[in-house]
DRENDO-1510 file (C-alpha; in Angstrom, 1 decimal, always signed):
<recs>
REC; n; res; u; v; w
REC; 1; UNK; +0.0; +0.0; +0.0 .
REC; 2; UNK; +1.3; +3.3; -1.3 .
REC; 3; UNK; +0.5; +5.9; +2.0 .
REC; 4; UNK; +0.9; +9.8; +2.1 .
REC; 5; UNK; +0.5; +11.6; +5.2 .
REC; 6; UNK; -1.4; +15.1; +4.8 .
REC; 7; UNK; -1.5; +18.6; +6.6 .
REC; 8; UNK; -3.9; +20.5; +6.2 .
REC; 9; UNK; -3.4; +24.2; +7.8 .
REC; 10; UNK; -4.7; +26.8; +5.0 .
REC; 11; UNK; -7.3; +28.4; +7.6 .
REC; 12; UNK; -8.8; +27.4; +10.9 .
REC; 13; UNK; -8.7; +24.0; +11.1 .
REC; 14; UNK; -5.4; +22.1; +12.5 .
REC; 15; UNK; -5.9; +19.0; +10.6 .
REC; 16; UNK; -3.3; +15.5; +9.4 .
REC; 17; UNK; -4.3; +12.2; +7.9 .
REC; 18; UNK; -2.9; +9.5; +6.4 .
REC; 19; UNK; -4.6; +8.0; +3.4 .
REC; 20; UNK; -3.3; +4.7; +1.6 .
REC; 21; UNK; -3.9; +2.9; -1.5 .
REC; 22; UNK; -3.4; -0.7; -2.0 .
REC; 23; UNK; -3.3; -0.5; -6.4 .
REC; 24; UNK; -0.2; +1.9; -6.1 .
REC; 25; UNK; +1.4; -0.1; -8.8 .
REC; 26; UNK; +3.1; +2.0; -11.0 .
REC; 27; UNK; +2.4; -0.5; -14.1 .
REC; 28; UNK; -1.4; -0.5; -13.2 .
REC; 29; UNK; -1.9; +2.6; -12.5 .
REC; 30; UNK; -0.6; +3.2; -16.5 .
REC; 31; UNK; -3.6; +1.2; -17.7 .
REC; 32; UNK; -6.8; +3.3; -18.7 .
REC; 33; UNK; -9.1; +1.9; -15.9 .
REC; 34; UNK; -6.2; +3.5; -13.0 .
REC; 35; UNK; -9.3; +5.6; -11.3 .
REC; 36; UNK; -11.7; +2.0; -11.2 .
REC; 37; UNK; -8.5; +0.2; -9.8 .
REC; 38; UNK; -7.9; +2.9; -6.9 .
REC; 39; UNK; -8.7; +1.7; -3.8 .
REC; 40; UNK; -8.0; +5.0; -1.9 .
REC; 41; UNK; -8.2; +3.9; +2.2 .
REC; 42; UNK; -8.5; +6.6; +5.0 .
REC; 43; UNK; -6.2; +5.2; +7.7 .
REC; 44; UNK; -6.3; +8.3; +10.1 .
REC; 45; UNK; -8.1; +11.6; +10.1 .
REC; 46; UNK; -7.7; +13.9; +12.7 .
REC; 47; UNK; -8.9; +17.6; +13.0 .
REC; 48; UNK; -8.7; +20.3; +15.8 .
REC; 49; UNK; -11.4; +22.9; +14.9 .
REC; 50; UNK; -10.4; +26.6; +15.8 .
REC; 51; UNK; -14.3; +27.5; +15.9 .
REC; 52; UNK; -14.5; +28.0; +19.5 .
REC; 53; UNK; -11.7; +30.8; +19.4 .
REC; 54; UNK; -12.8; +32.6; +16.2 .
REC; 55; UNK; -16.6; +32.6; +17.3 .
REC; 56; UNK; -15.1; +35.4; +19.6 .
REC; 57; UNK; -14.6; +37.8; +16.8 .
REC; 58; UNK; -17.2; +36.7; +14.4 .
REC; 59; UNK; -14.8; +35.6; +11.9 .
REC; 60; UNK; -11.4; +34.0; +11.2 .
REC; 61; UNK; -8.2; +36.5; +13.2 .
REC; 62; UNK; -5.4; +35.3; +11.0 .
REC; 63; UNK; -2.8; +35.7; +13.5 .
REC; 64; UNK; -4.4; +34.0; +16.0 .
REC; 65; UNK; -5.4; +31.0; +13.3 .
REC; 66; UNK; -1.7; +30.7; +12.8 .
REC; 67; UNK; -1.0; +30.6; +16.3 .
REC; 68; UNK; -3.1; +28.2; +17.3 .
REC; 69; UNK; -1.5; +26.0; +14.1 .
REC; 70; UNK; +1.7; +26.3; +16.2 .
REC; 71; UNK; +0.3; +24.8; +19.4 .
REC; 72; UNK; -2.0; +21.7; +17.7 .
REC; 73; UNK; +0.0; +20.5; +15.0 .
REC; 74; UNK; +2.7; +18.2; +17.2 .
REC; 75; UNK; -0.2; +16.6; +19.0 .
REC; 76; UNK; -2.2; +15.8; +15.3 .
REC; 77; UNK; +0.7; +14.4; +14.3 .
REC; 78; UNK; +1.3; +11.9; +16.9 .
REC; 79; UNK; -2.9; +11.4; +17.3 .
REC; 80; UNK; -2.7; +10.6; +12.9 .
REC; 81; UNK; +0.5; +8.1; +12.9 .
REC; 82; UNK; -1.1; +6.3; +16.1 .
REC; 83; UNK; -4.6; +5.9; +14.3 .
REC; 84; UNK; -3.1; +5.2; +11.5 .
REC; 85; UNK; -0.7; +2.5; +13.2 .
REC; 86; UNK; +2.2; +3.0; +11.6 .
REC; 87; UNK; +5.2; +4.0; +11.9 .
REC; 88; UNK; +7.8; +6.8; +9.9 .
REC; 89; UNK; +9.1; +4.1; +7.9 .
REC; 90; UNK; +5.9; +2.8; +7.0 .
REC; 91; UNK; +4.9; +6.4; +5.0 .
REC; 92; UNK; +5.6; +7.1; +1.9 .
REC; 93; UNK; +5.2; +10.8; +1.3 .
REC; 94; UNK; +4.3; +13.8; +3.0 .
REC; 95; UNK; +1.7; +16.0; +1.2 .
REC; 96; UNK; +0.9; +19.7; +2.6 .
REC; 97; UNK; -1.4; +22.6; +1.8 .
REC; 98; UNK; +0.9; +25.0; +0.1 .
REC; 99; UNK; -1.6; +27.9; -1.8 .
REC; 100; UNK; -4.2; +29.1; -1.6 .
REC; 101; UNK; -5.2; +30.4; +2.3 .
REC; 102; UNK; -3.8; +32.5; +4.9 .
REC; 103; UNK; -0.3; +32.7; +4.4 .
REC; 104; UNK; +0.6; +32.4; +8.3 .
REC; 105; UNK; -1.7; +29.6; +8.6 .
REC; 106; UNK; +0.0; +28.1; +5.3 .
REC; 107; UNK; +3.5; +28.5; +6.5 .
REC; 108; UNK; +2.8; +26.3; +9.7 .
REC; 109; UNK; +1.6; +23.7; +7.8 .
REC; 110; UNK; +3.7; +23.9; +5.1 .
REC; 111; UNK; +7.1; +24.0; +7.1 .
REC; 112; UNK; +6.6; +21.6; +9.2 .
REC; 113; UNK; +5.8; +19.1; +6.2 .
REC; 114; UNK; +8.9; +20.0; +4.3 .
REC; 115; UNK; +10.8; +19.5; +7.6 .
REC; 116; UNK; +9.3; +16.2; +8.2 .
REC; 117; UNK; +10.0; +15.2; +4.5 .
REC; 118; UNK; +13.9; +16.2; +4.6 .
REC; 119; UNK; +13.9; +14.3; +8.6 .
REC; 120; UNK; +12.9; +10.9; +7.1 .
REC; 121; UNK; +13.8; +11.0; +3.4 .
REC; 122; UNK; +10.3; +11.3; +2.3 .
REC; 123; UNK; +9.2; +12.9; -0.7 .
REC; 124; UNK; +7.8; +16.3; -0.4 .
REC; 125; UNK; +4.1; +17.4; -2.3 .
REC; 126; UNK; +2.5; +20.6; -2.1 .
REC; 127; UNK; -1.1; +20.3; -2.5 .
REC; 128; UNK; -3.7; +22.9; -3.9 .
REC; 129; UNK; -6.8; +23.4; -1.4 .
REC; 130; UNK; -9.4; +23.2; -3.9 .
REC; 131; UNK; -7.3; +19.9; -5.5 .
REC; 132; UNK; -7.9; +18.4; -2.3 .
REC; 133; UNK; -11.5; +19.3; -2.0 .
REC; 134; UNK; -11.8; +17.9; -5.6 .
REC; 135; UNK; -10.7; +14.4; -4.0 .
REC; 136; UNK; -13.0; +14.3; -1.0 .
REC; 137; UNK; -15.3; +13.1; -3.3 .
REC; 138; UNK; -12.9; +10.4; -4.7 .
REC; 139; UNK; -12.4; +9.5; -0.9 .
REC; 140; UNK; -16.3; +8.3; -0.7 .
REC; 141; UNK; -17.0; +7.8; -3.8 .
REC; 142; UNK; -13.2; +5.7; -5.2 .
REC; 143; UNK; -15.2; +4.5; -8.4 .
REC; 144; UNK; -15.8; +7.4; -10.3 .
REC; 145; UNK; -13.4; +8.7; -13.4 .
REC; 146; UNK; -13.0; +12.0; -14.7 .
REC; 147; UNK; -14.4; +14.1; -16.4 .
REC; 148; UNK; -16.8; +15.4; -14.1 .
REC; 149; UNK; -17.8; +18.6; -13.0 .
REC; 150; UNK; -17.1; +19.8; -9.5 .
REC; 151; UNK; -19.0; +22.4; -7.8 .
REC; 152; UNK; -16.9; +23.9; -5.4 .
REC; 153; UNK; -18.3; +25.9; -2.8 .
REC; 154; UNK; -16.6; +27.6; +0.2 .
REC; 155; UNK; -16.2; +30.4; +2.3 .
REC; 156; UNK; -13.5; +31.7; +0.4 .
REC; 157; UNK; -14.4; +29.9; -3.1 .
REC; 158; UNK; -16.7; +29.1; -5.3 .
REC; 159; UNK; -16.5; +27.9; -8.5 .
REC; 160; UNK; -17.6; +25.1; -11.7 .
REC; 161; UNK; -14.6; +23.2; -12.3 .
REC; 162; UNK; -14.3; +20.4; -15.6 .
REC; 163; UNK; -12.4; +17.8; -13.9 .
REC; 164; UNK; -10.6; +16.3; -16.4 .
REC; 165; UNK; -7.5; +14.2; -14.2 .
REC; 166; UNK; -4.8; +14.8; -11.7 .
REC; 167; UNK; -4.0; +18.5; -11.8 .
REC; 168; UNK; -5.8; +19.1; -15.6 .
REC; 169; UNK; -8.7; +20.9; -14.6 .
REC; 170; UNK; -10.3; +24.0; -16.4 .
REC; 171; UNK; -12.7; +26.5; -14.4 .
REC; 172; UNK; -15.8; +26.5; -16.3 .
REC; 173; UNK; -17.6; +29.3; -14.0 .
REC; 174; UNK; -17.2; +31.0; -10.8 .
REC; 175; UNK; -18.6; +34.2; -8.7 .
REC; 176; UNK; -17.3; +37.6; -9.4 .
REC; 177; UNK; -17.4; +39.1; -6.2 .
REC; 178; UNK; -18.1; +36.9; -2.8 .
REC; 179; UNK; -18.2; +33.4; -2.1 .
REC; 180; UNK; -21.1; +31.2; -1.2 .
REC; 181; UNK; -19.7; +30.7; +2.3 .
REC; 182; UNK; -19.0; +34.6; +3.2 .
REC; 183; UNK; -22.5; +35.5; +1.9 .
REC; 184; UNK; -23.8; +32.7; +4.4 .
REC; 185; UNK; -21.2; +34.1; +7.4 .
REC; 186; UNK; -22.1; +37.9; +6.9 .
REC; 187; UNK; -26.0; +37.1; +6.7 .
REC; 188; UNK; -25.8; +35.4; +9.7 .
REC; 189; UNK; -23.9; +37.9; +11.1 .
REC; 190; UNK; -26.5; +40.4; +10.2 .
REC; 191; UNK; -29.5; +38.1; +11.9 .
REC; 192; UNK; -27.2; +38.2; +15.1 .
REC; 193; UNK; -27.5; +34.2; +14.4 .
REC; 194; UNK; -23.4; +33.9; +15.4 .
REC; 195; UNK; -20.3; +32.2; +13.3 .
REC; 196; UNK; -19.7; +30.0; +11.6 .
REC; 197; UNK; -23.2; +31.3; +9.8 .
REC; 198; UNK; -23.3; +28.3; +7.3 .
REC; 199; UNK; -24.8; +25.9; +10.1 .
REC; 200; UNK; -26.5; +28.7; +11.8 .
REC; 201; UNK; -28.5; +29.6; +9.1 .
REC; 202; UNK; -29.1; +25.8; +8.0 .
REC; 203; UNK; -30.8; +24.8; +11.4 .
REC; 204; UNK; -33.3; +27.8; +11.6 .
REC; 205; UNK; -34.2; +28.2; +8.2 .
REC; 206; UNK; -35.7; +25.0; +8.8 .
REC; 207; UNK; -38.4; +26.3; +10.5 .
REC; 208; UNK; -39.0; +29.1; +8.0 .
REC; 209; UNK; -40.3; +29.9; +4.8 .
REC; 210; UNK; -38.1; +29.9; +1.9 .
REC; 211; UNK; -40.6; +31.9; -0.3 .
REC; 212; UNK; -41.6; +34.4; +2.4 .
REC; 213; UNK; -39.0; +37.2; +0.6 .
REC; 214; UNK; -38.1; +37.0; -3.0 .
REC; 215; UNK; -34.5; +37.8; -3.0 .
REC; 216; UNK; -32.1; +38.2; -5.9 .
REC; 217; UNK; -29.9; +35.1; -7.3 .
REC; 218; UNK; -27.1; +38.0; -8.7 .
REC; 219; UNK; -26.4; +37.6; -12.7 .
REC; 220; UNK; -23.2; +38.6; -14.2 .
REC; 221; UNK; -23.8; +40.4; -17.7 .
REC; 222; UNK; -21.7; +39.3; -20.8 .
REC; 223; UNK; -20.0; +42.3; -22.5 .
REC; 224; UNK; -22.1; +43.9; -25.0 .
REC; 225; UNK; -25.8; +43.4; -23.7 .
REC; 226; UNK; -25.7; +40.2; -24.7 .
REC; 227; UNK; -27.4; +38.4; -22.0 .
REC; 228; UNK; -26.0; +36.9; -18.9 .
REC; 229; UNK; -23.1; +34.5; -18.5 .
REC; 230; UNK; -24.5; +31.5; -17.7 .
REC; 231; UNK; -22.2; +29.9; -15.4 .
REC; 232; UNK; -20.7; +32.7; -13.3 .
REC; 233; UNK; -22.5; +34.1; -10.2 .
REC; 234; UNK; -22.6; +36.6; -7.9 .
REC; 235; UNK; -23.8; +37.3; -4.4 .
REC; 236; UNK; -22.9; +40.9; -3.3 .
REC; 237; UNK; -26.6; +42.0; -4.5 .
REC; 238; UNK; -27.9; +39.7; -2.4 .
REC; 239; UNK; -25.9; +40.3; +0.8 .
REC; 240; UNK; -26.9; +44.2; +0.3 .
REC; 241; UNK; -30.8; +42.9; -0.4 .
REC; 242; UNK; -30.9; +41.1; +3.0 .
REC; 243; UNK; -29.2; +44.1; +4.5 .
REC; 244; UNK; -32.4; +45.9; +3.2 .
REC; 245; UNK; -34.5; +43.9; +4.2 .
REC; 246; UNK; -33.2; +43.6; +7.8 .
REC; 247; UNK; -33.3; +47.8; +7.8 .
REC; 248; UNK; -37.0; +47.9; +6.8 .
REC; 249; UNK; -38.0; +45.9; +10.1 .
REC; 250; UNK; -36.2; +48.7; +12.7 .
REC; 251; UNK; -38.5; +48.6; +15.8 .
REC; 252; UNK; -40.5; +45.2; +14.9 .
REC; 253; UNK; -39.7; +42.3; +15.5 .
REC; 254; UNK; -37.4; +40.1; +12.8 .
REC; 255; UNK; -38.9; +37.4; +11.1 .
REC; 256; UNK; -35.2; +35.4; +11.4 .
REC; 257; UNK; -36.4; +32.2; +10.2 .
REC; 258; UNK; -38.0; +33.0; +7.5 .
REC; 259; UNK; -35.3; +35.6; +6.1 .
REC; 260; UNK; -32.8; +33.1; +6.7 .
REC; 261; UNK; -34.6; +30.3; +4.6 .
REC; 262; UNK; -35.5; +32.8; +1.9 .
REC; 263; UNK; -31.4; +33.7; +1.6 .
REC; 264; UNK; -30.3; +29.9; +1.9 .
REC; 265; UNK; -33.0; +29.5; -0.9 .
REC; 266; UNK; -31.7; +31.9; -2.9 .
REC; 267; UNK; -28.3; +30.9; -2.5 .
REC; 268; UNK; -29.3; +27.3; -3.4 .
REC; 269; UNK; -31.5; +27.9; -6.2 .
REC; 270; UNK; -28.8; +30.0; -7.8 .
REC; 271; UNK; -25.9; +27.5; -7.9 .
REC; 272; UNK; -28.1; +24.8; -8.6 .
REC; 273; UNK; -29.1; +26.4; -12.0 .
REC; 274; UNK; -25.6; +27.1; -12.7 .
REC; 275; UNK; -24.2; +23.6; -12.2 .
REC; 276; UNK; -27.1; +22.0; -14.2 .
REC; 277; UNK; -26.7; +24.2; -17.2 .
REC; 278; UNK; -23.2; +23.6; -17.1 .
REC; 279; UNK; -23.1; +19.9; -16.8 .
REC; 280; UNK; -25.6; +19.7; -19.6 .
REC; 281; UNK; -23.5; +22.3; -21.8 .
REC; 282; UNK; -20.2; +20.3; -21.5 .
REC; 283; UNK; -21.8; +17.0; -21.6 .
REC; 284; UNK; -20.7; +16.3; -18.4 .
REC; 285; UNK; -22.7; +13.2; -16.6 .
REC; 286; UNK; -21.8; +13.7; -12.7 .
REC; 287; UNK; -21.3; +16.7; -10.8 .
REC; 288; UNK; -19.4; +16.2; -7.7 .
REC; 289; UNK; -19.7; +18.8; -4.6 .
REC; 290; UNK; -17.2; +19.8; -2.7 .
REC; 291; UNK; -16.4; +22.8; +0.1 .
REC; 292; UNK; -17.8; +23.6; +3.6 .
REC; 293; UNK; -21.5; +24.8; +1.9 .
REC; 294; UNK; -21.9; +21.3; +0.2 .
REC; 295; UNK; -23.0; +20.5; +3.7 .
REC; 296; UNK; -25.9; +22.8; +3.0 .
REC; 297; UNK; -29.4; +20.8; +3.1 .
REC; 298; UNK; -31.0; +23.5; +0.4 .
REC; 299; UNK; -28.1; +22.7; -1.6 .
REC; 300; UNK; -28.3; +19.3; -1.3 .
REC; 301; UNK; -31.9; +19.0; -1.9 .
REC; 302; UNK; -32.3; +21.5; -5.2 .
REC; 303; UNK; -29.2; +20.0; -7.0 .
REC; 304; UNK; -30.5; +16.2; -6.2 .
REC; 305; UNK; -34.1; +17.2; -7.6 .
REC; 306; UNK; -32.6; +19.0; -10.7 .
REC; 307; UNK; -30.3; +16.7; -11.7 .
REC; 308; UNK; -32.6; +13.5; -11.4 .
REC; 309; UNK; -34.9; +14.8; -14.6 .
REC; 310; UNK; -32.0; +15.5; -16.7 .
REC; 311; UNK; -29.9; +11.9; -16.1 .
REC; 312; UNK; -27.0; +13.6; -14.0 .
REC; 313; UNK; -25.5; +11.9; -10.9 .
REC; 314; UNK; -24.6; +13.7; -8.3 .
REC; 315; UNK; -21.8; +12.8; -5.5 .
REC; 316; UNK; -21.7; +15.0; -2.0 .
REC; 317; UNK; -18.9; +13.8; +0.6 .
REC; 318; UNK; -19.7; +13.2; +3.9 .
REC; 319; UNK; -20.1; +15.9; +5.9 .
REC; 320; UNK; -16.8; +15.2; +7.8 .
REC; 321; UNK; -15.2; +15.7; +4.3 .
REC; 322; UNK; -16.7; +18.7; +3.3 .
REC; 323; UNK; -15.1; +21.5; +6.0 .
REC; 324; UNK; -11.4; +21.4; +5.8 .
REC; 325; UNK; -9.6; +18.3; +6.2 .
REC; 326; UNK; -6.1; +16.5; +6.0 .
REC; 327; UNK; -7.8; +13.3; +4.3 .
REC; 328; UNK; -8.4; +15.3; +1.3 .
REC; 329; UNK; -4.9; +16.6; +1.3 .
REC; 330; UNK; -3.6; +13.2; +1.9 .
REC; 331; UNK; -5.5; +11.5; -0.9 .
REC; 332; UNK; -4.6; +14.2; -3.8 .
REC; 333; UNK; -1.0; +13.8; -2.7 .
REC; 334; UNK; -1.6; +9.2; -3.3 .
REC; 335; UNK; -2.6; +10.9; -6.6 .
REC; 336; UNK; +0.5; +12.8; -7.5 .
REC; 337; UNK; +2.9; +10.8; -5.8 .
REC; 338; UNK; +2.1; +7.8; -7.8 .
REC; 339; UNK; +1.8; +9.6; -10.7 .
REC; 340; UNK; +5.7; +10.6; -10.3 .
REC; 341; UNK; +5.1; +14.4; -8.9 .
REC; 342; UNK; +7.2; +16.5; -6.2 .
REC; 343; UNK; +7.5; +19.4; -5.0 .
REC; 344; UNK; +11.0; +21.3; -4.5 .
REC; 345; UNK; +12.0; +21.8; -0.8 .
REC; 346; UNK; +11.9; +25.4; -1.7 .
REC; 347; UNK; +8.3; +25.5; -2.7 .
REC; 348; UNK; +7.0; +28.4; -0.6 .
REC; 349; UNK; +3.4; +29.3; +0.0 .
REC; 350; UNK; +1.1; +31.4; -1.4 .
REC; 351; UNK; -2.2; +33.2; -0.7 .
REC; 352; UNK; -4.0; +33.1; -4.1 .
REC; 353; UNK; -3.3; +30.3; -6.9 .
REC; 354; UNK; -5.4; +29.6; -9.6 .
REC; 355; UNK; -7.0; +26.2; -9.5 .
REC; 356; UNK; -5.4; +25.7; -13.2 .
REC; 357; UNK; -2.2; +26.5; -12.2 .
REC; 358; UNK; -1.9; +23.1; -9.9 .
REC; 359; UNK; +1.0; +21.6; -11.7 .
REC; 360; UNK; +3.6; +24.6; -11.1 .
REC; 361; UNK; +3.4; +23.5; -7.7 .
REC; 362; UNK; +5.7; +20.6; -9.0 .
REC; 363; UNK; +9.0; +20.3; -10.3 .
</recs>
């Protein structure tokens, strides 16, 4: 069994696992049918959330994030490798979130798996965060080949990636202003419902009404007046619209549950259209989700319902694998470390890299 050992520190969440796969043979892997032989295996997964201390400031404090990286990461490692039951010599690589993210967050992370990879003579691979939320999918779901689309959805990204194999990926569509996730975290902030807002604003907007406000999806014009690009989106409207709204009711009383379940409506009615249009267009016959909002029961529910009609399949990870997550990181580094890939010792982080722009993160 081929095993990589991940780090995962682009943001809040202090996180290592080890992932192994038992048809790491280099000759079989050659063959056409390598993604139906993979028989990627999650040995360890551990994750120390950074929630509790960020909820204090209603959002993610860099410099504290980092910090915190600092304190947790010894203790993940040791908690992984004794899951995991194995030993140094038993790993094979050591794969680290390298771009994009907080670049103090990224440095802990990234550091301590270079220094780990020079210690015990391992080979070294920086990983991409949205690669690895690409292959949480492949994590649950080890039977499916590319290409597929991937709706990636975040509180930093989102985005319609054409999945086409390890590190070829084109970005179909994304949003031209705010991410999925920030719009949830800033509405919630604005209903006083607390951070993260994501989960907040999932558990009371089931007791609301979805169709209670008509809100605006957000449409990005093509150049020219001609029409609306059909795959991009946009949610700064709709944060201002809520805003609005929330204005108009000074001195009543706020209707929480029903605002919040006509925005998470919105918000899922919006990508849903986007993704299914997109598929279609590109002939694409699964859609995989990936990204902290794929955990979104709207979400989930819409893009199921639409995609059923039209022959699609669609693949969400388990919630565990949809925040950040080291099993992710670990099982896009099996990937590239079979496939040959590694990273220079002098790879250095970085706080914005394109998702198409994976492979420069190899020598």
């Amino acid at each position: 069994m081929l095993t990589v050992l991940g780090i995962e520190t682009s943001c809040d969440e202090t996180a290592v696992a080890v992932v192994g796969d038992r048809y790491a043979n280099a000759d079989r892997y050659a063959n056409a049918d390598r993604y139906a032989n993979a028989d990627r295996t999650l040995l360890s997964n551990v994750v120390a959330s950074q929630i509790d201390l960020h909820r204090l400031y209603g959002g993610v404090v860099p410099e504290l994030a980092a910090r915190q990286h600092l304190e947790m990461i010894n203790p993940c490692l040791d908690q992984a490798l004794a899951q995991a039951g194995l030993s140094w010599d038993q790993i094979d690589g050591i794969a680290a979130t390298t771009a994009p993210g907080l670049v103090g967050a990224l440095l802990v992370g990234a550091t301590v798996g270079k220094t780990l990879a020079m210690v015990h003579g391992k080979p070294f691979l920086g990983i991409h965060h949205l690669e690895g939320h690409i292959y949480a999918t492949y994590l649950s779901n080890p039977e499916i080949e590319p290409p597929f689309l991937c709706l990636l959805v975040s509180g930093g990204h989102t985005s319609l990636i054409q999945v086409r194999g390890c590190g070829d990926y084109q970005q179909l569509g994304s949003t031209r202003d705010d991410a999925a996730g920030e719009a949830f975290d800033k509405v919630a902030r604005l209903l006083g419902l607390g951070y993260p807002g994501g989960p907040a604003i999932d558990r009371i907007a089931k007791t609301g009404n979805p169709n209670a406000f008509p809100l605006p999806e957000g449409r990005v014009s093509l150049p020219n007046n001609q029409g609306y690009h059909p795959y991009d989106c946009s949610f700064s409207g709709l944060k201002t619209a809520v805003l609005r709204l929330v204005q108009g009711f000074e001195g009543e009383a706020l209707p929480v549950a029903d605002i919040a379940a006509s925005f998470q409506e919105t918000v899922a009615r919006s990508l849903t259209k986007r993704a299914i249009a997109c598929a279609l267009d590109h002939d694409l016959p699964l859609i995989a989700i990936g990204g902290g909002v794929a955990a979104n029961s709207a979400l989930r529910k819409h893009l199921e319902a639409a995609a059923t009609p039209q022959g699609l399949a669609v693949h969400f990870p388990p919630l565990k694998f949809c925040t950040d997550n080291a099993a992710m990181i670990a099982c896009a580094g099996v990937e590239h470390l079979r496939m040959g890939h590694r990273s220079p010792l002098t790879l250095g982080v970085q706080s914005r890299l394109g998702i198409t722009e994976v492979m420069s993160l190899y020598g």
